[in-house]
gemmi code that builds the backbone of each chain (N, CA, C; Angstrom):
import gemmi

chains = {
    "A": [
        ("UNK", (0.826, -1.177, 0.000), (0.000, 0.000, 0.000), (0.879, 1.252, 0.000)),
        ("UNK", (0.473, 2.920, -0.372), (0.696, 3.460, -0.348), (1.709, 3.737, 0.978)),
        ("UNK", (2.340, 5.100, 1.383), (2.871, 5.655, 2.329), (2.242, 6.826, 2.833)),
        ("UNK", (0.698, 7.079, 2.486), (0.364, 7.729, 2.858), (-1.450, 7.912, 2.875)),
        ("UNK", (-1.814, 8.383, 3.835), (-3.449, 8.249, 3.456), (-4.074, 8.835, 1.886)),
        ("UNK", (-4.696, 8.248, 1.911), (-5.443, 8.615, 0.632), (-6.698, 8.316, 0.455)),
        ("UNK", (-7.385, 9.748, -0.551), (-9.044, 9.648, -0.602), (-9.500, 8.490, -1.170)),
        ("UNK", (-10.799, 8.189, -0.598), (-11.395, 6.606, -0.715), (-12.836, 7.398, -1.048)),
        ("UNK", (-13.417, 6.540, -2.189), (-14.914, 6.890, -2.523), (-15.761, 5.663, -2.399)),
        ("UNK", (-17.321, 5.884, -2.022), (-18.089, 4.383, -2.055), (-18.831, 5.171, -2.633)),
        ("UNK", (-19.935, 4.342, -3.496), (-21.110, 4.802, -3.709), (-22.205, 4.285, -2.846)),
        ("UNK", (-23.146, 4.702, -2.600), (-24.004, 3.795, -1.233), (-24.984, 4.078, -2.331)),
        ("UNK", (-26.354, 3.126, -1.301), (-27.559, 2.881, -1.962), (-28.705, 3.692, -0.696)),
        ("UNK", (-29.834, 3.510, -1.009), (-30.891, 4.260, -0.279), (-30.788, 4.441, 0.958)),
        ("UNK", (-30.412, 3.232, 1.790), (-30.368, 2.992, 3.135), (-28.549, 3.361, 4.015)),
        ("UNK", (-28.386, 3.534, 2.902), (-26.709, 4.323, 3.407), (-25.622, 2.923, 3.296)),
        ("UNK", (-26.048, 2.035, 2.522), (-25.069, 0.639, 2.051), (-24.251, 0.743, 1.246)),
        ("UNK", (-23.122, 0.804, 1.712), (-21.969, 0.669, 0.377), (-22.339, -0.636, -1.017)),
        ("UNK", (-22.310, 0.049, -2.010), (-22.623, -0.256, -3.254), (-20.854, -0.673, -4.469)),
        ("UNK", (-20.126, 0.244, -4.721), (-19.259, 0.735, -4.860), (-18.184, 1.212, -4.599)),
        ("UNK", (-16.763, 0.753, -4.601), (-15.690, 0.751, -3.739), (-14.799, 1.689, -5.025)),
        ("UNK", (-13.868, 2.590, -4.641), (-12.430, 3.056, -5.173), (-11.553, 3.568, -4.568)),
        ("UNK", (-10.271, 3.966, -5.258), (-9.112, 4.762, -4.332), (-8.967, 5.004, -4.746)),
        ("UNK", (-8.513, 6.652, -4.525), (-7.530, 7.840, -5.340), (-5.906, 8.003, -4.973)),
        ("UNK", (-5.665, 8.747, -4.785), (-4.695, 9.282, -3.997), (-4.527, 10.129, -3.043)),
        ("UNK", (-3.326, 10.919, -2.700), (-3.155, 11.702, -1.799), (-4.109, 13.074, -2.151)),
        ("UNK", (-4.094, 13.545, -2.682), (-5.341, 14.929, -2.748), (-6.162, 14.697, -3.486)),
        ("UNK", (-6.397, 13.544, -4.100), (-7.519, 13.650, -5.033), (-7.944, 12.346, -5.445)),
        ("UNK", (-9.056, 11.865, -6.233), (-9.391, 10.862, -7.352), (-10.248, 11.242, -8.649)),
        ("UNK", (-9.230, 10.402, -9.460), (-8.788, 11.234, -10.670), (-10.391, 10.363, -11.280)),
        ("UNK", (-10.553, 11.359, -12.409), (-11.932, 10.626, -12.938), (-11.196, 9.000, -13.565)),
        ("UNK", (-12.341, 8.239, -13.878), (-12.325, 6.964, -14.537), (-13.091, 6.476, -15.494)),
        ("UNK", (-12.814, 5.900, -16.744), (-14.089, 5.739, -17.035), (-14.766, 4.234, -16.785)),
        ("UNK", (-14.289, 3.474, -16.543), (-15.004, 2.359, -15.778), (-15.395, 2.595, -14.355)),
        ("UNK", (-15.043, 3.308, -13.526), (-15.566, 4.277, -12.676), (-17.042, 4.553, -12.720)),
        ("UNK", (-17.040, 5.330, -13.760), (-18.196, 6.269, -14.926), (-19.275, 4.734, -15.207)),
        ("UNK", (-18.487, 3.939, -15.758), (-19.410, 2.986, -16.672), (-20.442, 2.401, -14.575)),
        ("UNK", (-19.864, 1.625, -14.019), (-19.976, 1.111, -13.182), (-21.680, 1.468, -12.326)),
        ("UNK", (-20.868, 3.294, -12.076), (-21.759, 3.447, -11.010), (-22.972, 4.355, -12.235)),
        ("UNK", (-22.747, 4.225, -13.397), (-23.925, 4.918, -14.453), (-24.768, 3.088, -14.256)),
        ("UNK", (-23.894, 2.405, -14.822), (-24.856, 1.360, -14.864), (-25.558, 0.818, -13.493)),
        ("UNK", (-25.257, 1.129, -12.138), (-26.192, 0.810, -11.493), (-27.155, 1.996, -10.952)),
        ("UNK", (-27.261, 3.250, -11.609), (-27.571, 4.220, -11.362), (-28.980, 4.414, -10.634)),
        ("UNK", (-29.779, 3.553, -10.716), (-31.090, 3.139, -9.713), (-30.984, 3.039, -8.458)),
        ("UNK", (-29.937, 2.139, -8.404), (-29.633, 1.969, -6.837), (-28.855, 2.738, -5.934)),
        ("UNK", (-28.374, 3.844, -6.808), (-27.415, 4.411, -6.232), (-27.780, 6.031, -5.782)),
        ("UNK", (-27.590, 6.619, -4.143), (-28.394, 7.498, -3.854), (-27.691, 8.508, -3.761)),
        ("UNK", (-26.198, 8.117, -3.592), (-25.004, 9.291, -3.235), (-23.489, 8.420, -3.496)),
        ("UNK", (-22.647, 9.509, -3.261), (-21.249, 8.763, -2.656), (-20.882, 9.628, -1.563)),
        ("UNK", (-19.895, 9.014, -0.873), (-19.272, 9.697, 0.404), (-17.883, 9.440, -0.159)),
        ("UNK", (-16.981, 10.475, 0.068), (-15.807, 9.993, -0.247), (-14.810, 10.663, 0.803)),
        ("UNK", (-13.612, 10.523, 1.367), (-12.506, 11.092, 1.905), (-12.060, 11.943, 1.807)),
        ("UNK", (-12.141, 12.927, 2.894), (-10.858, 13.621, 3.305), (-9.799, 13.513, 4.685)),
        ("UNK", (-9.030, 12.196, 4.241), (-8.054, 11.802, 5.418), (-7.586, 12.781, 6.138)),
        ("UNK", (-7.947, 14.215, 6.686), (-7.154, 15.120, 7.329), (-7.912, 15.533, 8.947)),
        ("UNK", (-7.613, 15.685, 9.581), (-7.792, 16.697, 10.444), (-8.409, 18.202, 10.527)),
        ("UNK", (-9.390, 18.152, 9.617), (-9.889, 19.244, 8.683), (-11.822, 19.432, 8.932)),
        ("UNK", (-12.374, 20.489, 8.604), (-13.802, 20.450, 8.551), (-14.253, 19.707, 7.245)),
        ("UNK", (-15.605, 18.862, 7.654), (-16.102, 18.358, 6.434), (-16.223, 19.335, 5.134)),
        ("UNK", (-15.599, 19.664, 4.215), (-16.969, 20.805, 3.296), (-16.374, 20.377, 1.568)),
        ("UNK", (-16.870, 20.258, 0.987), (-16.297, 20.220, -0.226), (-15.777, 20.890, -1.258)),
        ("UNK", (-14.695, 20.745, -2.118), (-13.529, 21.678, -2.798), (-14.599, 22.078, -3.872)),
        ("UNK", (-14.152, 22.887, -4.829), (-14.970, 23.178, -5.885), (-14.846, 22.495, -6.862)),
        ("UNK", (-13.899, 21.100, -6.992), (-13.951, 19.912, -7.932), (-14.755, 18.635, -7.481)),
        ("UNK", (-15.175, 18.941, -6.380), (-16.452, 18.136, -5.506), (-17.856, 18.230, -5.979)),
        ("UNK", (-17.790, 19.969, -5.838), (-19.191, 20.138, -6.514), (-19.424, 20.244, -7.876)),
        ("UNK", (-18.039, 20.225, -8.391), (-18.356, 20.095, -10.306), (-19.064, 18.701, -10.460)),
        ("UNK", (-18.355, 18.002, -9.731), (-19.108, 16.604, -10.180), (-19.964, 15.981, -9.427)),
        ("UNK", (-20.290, 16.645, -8.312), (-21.855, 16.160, -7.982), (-22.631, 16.589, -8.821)),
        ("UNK", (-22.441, 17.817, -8.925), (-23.710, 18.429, -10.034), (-23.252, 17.536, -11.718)),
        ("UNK", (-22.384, 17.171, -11.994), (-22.603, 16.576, -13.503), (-23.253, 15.186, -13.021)),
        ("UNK", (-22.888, 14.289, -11.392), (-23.728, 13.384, -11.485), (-25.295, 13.571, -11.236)),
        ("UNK", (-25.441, 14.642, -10.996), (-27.151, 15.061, -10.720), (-27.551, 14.922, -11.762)),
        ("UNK", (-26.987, 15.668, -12.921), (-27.435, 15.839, -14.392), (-27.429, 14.862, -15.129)),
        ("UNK", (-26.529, 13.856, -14.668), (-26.973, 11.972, -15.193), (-27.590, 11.374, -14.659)),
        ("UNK", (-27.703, 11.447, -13.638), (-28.991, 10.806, -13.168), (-30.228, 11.415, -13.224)),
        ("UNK", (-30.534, 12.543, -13.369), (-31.721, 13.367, -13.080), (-32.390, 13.952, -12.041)),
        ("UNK", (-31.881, 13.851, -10.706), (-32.486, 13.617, -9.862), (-31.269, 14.182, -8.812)),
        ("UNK", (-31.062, 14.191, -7.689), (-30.933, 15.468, -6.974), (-30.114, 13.769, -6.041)),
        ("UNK", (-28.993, 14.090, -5.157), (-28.565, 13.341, -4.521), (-27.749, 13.460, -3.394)),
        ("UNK", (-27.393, 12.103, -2.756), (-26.610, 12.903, -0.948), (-25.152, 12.451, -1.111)),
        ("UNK", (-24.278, 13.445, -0.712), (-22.782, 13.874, -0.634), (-22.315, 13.773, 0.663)),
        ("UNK", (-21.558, 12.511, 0.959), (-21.110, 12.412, 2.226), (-19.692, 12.702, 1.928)),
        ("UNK", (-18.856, 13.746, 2.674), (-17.682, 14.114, 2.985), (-17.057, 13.626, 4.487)),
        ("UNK", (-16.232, 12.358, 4.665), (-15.740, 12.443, 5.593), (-14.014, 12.401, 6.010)),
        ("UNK", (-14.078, 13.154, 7.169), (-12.879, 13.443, 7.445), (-12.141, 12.881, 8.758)),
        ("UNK", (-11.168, 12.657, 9.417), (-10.588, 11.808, 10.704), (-11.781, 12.226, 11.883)),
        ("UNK", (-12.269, 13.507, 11.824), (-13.079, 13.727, 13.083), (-14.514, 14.209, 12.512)),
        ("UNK", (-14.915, 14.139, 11.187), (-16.161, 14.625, 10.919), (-16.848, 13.605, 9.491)),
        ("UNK", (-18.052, 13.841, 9.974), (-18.586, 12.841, 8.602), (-19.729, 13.754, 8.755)),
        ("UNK", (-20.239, 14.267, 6.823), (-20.929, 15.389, 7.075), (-21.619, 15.569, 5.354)),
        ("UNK", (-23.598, 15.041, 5.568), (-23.595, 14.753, 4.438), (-24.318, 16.465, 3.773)),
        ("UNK", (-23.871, 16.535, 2.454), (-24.414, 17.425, 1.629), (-25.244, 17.202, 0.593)),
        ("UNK", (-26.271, 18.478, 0.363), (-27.310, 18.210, -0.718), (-27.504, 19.527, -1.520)),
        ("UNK", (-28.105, 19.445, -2.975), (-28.483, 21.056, -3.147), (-29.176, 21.819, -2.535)),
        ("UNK", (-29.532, 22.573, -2.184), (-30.939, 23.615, -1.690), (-31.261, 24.643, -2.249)),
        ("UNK", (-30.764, 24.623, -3.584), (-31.347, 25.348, -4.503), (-30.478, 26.891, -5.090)),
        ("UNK", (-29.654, 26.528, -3.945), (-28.059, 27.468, -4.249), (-27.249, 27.245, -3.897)),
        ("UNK", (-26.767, 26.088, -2.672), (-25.112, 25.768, -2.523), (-25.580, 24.102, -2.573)),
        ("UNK", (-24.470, 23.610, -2.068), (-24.333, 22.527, -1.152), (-24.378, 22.901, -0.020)),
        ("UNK", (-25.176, 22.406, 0.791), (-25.119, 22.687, 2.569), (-25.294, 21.507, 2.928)),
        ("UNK", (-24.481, 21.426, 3.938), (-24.634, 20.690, 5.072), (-26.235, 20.093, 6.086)),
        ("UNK", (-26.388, 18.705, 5.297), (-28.056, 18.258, 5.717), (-27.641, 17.996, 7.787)),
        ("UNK", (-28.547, 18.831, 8.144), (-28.351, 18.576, 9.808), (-29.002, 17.041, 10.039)),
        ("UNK", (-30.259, 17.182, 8.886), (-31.172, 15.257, 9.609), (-30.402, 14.575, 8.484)),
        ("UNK", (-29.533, 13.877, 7.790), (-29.930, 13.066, 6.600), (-30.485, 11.785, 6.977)),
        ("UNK", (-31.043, 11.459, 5.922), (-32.149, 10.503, 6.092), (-31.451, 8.981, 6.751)),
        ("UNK", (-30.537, 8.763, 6.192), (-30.026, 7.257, 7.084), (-28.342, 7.843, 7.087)),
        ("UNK", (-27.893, 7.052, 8.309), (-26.713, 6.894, 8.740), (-25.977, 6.204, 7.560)),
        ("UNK", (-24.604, 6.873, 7.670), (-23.559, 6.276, 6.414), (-23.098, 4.971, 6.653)),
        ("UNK", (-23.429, 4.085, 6.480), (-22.942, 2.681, 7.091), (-21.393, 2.436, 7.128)),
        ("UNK", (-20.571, 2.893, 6.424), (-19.375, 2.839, 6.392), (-18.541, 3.751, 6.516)),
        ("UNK", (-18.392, 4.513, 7.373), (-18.288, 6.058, 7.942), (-16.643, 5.742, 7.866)),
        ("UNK", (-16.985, 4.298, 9.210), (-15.768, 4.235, 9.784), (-14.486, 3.124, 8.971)),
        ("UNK", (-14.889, 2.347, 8.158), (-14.440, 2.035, 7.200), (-13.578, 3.028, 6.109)),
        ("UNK", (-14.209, 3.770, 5.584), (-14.054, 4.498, 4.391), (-12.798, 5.076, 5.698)),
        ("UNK", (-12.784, 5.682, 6.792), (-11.375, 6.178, 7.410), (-10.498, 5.465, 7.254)),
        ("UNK", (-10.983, 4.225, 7.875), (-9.785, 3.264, 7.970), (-8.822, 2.971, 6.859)),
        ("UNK", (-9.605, 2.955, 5.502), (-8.653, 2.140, 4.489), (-8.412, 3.691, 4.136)),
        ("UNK", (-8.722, 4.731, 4.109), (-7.860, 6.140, 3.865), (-6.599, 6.172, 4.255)),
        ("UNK", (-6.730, 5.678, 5.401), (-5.484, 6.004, 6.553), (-4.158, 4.228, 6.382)),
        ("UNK", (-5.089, 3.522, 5.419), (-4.090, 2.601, 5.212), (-3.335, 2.673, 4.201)),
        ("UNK", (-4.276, 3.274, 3.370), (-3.615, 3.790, 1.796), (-4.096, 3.109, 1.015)),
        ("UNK", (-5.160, 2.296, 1.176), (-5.533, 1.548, -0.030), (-6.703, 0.915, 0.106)),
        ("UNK", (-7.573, 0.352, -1.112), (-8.478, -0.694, -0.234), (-8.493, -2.212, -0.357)),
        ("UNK", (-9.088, -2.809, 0.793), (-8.243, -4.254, 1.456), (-9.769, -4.974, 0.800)),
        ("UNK", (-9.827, -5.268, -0.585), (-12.023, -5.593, -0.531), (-11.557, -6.822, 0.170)),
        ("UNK", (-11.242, -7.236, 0.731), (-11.705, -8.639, 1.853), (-12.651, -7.798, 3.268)),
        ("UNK", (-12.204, -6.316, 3.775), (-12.866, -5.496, 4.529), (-13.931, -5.028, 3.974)),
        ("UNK", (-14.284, -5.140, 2.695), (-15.201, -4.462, 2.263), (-16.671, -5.873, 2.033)),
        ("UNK", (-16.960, -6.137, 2.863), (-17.893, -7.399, 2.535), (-19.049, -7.361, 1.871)),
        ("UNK", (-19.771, -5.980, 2.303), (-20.713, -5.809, 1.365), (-20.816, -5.435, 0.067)),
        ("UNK", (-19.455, -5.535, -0.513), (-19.492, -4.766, -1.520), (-18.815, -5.252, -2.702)),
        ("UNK", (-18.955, -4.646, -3.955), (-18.346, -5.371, -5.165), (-17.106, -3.584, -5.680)),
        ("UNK", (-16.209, -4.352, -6.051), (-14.806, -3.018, -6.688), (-15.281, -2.084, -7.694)),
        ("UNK", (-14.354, -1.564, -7.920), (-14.495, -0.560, -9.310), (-13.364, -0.091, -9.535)),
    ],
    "B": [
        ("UNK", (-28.778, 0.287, -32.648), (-28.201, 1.666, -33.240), (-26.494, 1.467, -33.446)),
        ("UNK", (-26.059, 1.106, -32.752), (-24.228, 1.460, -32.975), (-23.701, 0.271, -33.771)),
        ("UNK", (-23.961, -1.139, -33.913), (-23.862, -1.296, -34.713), (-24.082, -1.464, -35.938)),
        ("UNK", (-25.421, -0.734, -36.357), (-26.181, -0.331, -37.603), (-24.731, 1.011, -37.974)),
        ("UNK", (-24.515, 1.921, -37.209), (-23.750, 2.723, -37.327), (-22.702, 2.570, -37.769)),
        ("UNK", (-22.258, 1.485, -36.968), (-20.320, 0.854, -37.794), (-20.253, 0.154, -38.846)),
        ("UNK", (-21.436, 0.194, -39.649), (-21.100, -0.830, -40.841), (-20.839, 0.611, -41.957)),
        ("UNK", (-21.064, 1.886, -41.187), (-21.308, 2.782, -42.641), (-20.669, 3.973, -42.189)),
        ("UNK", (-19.576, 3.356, -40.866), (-18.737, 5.032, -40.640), (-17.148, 4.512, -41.264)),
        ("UNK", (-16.480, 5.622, -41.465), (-15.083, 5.636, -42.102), (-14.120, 5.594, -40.507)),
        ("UNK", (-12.991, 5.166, -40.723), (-11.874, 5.129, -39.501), (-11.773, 6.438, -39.040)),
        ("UNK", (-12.282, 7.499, -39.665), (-11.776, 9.207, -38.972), (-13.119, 9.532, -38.314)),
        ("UNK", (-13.971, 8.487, -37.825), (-15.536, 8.799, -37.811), (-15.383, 7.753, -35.781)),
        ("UNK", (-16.845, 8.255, -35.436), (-16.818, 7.276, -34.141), (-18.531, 7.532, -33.853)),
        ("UNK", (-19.051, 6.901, -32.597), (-20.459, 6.691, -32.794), (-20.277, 7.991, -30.873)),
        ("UNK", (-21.469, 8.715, -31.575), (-21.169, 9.415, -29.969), (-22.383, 8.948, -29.312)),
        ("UNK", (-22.053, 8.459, -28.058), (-22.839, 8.393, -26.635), (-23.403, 9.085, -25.623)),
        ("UNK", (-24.525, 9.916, -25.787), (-24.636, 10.770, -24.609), (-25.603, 10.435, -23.345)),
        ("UNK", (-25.092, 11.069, -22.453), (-26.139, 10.819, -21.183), (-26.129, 11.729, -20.604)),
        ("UNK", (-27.742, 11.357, -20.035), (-28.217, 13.291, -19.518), (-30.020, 12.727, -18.683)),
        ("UNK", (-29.713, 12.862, -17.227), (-31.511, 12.801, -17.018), (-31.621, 11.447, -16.747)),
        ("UNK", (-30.748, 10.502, -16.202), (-31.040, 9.191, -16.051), (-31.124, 8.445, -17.447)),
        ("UNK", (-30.561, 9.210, -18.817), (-30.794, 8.223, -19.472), (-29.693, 7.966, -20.642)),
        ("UNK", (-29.231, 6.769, -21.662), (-27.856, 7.264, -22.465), (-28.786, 6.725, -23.867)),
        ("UNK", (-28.371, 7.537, -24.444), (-28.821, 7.898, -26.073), (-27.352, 7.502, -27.135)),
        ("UNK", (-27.611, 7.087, -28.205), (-26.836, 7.082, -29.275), (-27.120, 8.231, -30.683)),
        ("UNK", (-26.179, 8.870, -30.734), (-26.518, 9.763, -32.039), (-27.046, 9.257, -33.037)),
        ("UNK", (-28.080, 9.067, -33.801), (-28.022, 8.369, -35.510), (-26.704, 8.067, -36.208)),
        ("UNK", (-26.190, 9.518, -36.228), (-25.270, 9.579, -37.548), (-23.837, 9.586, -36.652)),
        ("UNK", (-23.010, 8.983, -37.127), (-21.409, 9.268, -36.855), (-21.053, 10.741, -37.001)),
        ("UNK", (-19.974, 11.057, -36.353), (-19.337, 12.047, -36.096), (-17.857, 12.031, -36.492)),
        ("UNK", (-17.334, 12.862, -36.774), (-15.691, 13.042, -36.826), (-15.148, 13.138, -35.743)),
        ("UNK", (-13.514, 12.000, -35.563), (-12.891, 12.189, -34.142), (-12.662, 13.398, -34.082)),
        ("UNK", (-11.990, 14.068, -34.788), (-11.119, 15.109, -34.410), (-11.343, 16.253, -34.092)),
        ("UNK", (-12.863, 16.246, -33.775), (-13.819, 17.481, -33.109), (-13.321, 18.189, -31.851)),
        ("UNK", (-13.179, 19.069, -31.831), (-12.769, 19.699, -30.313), (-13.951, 19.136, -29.411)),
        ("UNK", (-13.796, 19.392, -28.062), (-14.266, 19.407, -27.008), (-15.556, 19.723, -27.358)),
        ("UNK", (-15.483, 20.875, -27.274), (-16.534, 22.414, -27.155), (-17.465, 21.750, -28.634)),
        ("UNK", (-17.479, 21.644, -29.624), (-17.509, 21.157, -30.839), (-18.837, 19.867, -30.613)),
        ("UNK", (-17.724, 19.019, -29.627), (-18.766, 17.659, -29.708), (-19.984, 18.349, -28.157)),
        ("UNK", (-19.774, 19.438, -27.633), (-20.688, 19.362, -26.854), (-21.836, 20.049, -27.636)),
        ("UNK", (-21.706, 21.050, -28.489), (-22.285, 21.554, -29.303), (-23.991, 20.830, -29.477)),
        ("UNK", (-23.086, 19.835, -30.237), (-23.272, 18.715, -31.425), (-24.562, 17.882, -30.225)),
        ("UNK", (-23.623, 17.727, -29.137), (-24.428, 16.552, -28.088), (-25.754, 17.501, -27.881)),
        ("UNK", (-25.639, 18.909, -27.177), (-26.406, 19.349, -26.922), (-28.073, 19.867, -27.730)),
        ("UNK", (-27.434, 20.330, -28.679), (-28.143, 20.232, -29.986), (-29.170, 19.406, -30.569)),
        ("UNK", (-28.224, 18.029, -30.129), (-29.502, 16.861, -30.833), (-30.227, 16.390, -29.807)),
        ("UNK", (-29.862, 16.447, -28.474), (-31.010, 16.703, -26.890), (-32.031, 17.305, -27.119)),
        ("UNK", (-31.651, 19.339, -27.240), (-32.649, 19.747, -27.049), (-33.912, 19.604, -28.377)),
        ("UNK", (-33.059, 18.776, -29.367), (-34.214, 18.936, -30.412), (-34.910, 17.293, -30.316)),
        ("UNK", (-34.368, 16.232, -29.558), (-34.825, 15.320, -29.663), (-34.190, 14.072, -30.284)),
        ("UNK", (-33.530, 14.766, -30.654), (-32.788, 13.800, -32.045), (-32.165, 12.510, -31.575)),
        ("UNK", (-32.254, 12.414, -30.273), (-31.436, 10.566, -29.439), (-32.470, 10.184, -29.251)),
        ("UNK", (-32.419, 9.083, -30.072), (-32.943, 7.997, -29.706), (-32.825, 7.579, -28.100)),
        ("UNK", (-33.723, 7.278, -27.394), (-33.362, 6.792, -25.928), (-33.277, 8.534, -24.893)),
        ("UNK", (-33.231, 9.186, -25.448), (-33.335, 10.187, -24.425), (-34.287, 11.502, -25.174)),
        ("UNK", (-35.289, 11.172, -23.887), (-36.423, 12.452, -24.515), (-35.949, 13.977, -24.176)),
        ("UNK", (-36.359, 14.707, -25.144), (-35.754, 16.330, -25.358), (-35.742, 16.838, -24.212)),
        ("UNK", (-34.688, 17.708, -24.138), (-34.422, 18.306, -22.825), (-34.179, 19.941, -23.401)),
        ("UNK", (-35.067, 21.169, -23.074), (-34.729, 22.089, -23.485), (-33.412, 22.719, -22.548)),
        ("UNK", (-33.227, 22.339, -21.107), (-32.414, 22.953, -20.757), (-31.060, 22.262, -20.846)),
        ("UNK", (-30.288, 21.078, -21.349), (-29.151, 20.338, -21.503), (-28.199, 21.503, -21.670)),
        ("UNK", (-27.364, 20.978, -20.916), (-25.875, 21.979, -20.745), (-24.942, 20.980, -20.805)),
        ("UNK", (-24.217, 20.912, -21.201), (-22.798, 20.350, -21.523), (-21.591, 21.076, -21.253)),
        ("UNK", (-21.067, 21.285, -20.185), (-19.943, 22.248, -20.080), (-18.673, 21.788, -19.100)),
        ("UNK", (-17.606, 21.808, -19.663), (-16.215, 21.892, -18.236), (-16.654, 22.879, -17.003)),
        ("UNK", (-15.839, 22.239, -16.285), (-15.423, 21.165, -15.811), (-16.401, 19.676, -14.908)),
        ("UNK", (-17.742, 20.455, -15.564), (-19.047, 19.255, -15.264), (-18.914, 17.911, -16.228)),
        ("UNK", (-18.713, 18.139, -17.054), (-18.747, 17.389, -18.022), (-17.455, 17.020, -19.175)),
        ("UNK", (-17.376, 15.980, -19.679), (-15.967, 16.080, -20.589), (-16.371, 15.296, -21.996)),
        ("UNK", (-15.472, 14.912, -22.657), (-15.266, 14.356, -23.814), (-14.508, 13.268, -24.098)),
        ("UNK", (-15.072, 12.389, -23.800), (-14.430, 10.282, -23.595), (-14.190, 10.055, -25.002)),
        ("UNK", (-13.073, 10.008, -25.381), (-12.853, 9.493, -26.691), (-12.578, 7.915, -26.599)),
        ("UNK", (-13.553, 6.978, -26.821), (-12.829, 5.138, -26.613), (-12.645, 4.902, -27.707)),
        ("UNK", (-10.884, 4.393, -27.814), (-11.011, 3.310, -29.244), (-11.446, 2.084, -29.455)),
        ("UNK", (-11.610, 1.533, -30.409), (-12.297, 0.410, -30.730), (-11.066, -0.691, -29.726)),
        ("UNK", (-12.092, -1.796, -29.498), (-11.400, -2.868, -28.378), (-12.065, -3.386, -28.166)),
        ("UNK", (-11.610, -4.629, -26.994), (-12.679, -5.408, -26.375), (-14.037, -5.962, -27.238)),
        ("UNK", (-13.585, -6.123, -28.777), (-14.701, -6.766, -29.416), (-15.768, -5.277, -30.025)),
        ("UNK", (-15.560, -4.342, -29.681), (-16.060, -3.395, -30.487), (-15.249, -2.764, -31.493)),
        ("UNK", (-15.513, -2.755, -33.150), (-14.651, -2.392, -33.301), (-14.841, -1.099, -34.227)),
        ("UNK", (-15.387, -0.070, -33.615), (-15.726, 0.895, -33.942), (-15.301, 1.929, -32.406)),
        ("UNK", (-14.585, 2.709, -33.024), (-14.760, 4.474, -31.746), (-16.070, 4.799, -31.033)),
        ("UNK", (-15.737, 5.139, -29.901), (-16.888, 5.771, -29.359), (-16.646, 6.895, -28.813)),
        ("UNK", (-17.303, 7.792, -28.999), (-17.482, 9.103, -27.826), (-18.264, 9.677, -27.013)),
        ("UNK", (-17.859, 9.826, -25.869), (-18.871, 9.691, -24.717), (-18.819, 10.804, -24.188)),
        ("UNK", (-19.914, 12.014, -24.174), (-20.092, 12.845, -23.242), (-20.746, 12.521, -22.292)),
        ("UNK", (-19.652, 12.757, -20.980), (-20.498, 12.269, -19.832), (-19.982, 12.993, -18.930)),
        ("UNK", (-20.513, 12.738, -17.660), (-19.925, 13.644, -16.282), (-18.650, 12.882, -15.957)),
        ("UNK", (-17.853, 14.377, -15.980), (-16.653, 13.455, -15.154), (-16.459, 13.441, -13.574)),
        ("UNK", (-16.097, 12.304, -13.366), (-16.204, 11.513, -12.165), (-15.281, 11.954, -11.082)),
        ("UNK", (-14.092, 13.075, -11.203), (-13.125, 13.156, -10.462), (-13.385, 14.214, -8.946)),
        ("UNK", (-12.902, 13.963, -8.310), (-13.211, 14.177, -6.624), (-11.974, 15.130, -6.626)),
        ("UNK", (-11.984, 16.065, -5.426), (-10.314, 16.740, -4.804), (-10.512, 16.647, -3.722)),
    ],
}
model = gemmi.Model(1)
for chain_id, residues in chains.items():
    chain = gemmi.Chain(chain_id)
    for i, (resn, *xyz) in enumerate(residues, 1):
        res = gemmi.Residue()
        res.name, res.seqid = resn, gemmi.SeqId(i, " ")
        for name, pos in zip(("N", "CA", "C"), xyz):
            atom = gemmi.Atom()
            atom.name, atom.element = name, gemmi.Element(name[0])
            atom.pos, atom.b_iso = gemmi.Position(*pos), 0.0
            res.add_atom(atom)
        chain.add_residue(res)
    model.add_chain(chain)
structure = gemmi.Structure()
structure.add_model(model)
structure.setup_entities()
């Protein structure tokens, strides 16, 4: 594995279930297009992603966060939840009709909050930890 | 549609793919690779808002723009053996 933490993305499903597993790197994950193909083709089931920020930092997202929530809104059609988590914060976002803000209720707990830290902070992901879930 | 398409495009030609609204459409007609960016969003957007995909009903407001969106050029492989181009959202996180 890496030498250093690095951002981790899932895609979850309605109930906050990891669906979708990847790894980026140290500041970022770079687009993909089997990535793309993956989570377009299960695009029904899929309600959000949560992805990493391994730091010591407030949840909030960069402005290459919200480029591509909003292009995945616009493929899917439909409006969706943005979990950002970080070593001390997990913190989901939605549109409201002018930013991303920070949802105070979201509807279900992120099931893999503490997961998605862990393999950040390992540098990679281990899918034998990931049980519910299939790669990308 | 796409392979009705590859029996009657030339090697400087590819079949474009768009998705928009929960749904992915194939152009009718082939396109030229060597289209800029801006060019094939044009093109994508264009045949949205007028209807023209098959598989995806008209959208008057379709936007196609960086850094929301990009321009997937695939070469033929994996048993396809025709180009594809895919406007789609790109997927990348910071």
């Amino acid at each position: 594995m890496g030498s250093g933490p690095i951002e981790i993305e899932v895609a979850f499903g309605f109930v906050g279930e990891s669906i979708l597993w990847r790894g980026g790197n140290e500041g970022c994950i770079q687009d993909g297009f089997e990535w793309w193909q993956k989570v377009f083709s299960q695009r029904t089931l899929i309600a959000g992603t949560a992805h990493s920020h391994p730091w010591n930092v407030p949840a909030c997202p960069s402005s290459r966060d919200e480029a591509t929530f909003a292009g995945w809104e616009s493929t899917f059609g439909r409006r969706m939840l943005w979990w950002i988590v970080t070593l001390t914060e997990a913190q989901c976002f939605q549109w409201n009709g002018s930013v991303y803000a920070p949802l105070d209720n979201p509807p279900f707990v992120l099931q893999d909050a503490d997961l998605l830290r862990t393999l950040s902070l390992d540098g990679g992901i281990d899918y034998g930890k990931c049980t519910r879930t299939s790669n990308a | 549609m796409e392979n009705a398409l590859a029996q009657v495009m030339r090697e400087d030609q590819g079949v474009l793919l768009i998705t928009w609204n929960g749904y992915m459409g194939t152009l009718p007609d082939p396109i030229p690779l060597n289209l800029s960016d801006d060019d094939t969003f044009r093109i994508a957007e264009e045949a949205v808002r007028n209807g023209d995909v098959p598989g995806i009903p008209a959208d008057p407001n379709v936007r196609f723009r960086k850094p929301t969106f990009l321009v997937d050029q695939i070469p033929p492989g994996n048993g396809i053996t025709y180009a594809r181009v895919f406007v789609r959202n790109d997927s990348a996180l910071g």
